[in-house]
VEXDREN-2710 file (C-alpha; in Angstrom, 1 decimal):
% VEXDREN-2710
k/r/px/py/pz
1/UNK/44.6/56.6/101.0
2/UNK/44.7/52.9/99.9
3/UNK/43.3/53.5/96.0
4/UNK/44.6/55.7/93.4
5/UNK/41.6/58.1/93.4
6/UNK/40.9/60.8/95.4
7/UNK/37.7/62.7/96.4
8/UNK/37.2/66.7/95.7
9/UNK/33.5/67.7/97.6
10/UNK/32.1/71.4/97.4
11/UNK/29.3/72.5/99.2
12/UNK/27.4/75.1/97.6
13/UNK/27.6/78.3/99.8
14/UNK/24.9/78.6/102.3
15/UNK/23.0/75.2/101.6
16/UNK/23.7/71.6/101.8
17/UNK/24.3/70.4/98.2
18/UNK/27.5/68.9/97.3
19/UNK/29.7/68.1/94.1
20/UNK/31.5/64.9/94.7
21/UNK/34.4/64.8/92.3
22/UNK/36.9/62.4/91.6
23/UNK/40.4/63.5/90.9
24/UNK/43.4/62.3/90.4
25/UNK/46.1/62.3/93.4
26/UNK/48.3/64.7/91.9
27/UNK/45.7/67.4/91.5
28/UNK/44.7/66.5/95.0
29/UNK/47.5/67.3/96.6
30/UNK/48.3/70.3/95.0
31/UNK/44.8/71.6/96.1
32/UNK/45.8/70.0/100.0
33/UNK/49.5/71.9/99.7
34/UNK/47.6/74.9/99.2
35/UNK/44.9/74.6/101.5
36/UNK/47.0/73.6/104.4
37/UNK/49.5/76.6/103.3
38/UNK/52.1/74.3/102.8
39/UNK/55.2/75.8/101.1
40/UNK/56.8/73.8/98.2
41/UNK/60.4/74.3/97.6
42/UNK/60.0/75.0/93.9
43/UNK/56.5/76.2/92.1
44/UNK/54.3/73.3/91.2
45/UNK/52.6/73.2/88.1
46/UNK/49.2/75.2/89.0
47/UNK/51.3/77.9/90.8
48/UNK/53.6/77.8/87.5
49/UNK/50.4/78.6/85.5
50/UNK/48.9/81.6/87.8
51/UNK/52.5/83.0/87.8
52/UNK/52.8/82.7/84.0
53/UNK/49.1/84.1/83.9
54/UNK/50.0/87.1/86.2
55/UNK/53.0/87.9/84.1
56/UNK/51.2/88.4/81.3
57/UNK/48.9/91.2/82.7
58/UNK/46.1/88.5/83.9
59/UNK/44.3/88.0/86.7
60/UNK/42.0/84.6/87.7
61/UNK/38.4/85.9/87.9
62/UNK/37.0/83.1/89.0
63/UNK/36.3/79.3/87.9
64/UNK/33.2/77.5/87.1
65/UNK/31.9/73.5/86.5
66/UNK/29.9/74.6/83.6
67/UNK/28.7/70.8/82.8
68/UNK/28.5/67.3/83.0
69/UNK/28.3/64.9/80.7
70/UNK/28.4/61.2/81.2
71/UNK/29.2/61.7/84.6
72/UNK/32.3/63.9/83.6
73/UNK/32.4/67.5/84.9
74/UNK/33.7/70.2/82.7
75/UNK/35.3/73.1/83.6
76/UNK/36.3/76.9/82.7
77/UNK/38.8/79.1/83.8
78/UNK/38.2/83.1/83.7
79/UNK/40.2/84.9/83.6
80/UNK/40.6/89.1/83.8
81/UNK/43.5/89.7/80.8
82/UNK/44.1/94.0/80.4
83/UNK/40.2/94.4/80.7
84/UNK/39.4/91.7/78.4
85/UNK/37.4/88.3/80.2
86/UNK/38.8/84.9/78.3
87/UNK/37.6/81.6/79.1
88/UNK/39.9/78.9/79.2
89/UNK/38.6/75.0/79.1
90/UNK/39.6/73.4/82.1
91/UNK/39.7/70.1/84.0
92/UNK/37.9/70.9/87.1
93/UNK/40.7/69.3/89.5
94/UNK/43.0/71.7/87.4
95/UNK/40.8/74.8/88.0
96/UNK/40.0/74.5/91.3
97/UNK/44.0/73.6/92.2
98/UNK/44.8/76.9/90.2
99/UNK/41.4/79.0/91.7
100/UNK/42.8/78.3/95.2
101/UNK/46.3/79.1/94.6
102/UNK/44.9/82.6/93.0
103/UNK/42.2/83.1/95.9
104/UNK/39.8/82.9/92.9
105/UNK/35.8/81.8/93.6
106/UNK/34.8/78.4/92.4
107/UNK/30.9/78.2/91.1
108/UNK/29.1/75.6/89.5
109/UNK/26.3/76.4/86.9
110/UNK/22.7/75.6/88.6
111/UNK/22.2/72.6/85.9
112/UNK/25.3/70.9/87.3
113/UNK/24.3/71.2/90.9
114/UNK/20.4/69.9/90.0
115/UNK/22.3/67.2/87.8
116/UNK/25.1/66.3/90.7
117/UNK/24.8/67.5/93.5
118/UNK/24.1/65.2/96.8
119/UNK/22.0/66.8/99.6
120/UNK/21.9/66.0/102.8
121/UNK/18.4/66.5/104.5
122/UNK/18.2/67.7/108.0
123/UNK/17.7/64.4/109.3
124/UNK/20.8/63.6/107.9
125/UNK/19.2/61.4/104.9
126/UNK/21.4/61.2/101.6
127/UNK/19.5/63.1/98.8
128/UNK/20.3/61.3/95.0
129/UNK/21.3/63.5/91.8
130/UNK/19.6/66.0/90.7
131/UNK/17.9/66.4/94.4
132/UNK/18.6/70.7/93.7
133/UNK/16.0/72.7/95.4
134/UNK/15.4/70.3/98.4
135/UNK/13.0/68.4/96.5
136/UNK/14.7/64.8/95.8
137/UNK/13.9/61.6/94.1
138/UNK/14.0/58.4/95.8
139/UNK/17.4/56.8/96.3
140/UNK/17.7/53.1/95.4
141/UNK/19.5/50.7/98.2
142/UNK/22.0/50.2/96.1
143/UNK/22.9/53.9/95.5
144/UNK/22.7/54.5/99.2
145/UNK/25.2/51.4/99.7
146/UNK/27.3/54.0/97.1
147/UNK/27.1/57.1/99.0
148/UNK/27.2/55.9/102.6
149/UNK/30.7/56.6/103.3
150/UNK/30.2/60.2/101.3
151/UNK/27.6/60.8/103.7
152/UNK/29.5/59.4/106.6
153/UNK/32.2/61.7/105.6
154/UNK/30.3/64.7/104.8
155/UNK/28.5/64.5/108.5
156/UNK/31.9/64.6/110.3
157/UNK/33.2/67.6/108.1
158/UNK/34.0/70.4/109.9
159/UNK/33.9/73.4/107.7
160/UNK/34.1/76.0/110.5
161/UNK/37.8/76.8/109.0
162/UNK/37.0/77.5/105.9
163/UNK/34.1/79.8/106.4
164/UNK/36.6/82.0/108.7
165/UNK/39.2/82.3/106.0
166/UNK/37.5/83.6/103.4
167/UNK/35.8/85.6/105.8
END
């Protein structure tokens, strides 16, 4: 809570890969308001966009981190407009804070999780990028030093509630 950044982590459904993302705190709390159903007094910006989106006939499909580059992630919205699919370039803080609002899935393409994605290994070892499929490349001290409190973090999560709310 002391710097200006914030973390976003996904786990990929039924494994132990995760995106770590950086986002801005804005976008952060506008995906914690809606994650911890808090009500805001006015619509913020993302619920301004799925409203303005439903109004005209649409419908969030679903959102996907269709690449990295650079160690940026990239992002698409898709959306369902009268039976037509449109794609919509995204930031993927912006996505995600509109795919939760609209109850929307959030995938990431397979080459993004190989690329990105951090595993943890049953013995609770940090895996380094690109460590998809459970086979991983040595980690460097110094990258380990980088992810220790990610790893920290990511051992203490409890992700019981958010398995029993999307059922």
């Amino acid at each position: 809570m002391q710097s200006y950044q914030r973390v976003l982590i996904l786990r990929e459904k039924e494994s132990e890969r995760f995106l770590v993302i950086w986002i801005g705190p804005p976008e952060a709390e506008a995906i914690v308001l809606r994650l911890q159903d808090v009500k805001a007094s006015r619509p913020q910006t993302h619920d301004l966009l799925r409203n303005v989106i439903e109004q005209f006939g649409g419908r969030v499909q679903h959102v996907v981190l269709n690449d990295m580059k650079e160690g940026t992630y990239y992002a698409r919205i898709v959306l369902d407009v009268n039976g037509e699919t449109v794609e919509i370039d995204s930031r993927p803080s912006d996505a995600i804070a509109l795919a939760v609002r609209a109850d929307a899935p959030i995938y990431a393409e397979e080459s993004v999780l190989d690329e990105s994605a951090i595993q943890l290994h049953e013995e609770g070892d940090v895996g380094g990028e690109g460590s998809g499929g459970g086979e991983s490349k040595p980690v460097d001290a110094a990258e380990l030093e980088r992810l220790g409190a990610f790893k920290d973090f990511i051992e203490g999560l409890d992700l019981s509630d958010f398995d029993e709310r999307k059922g």
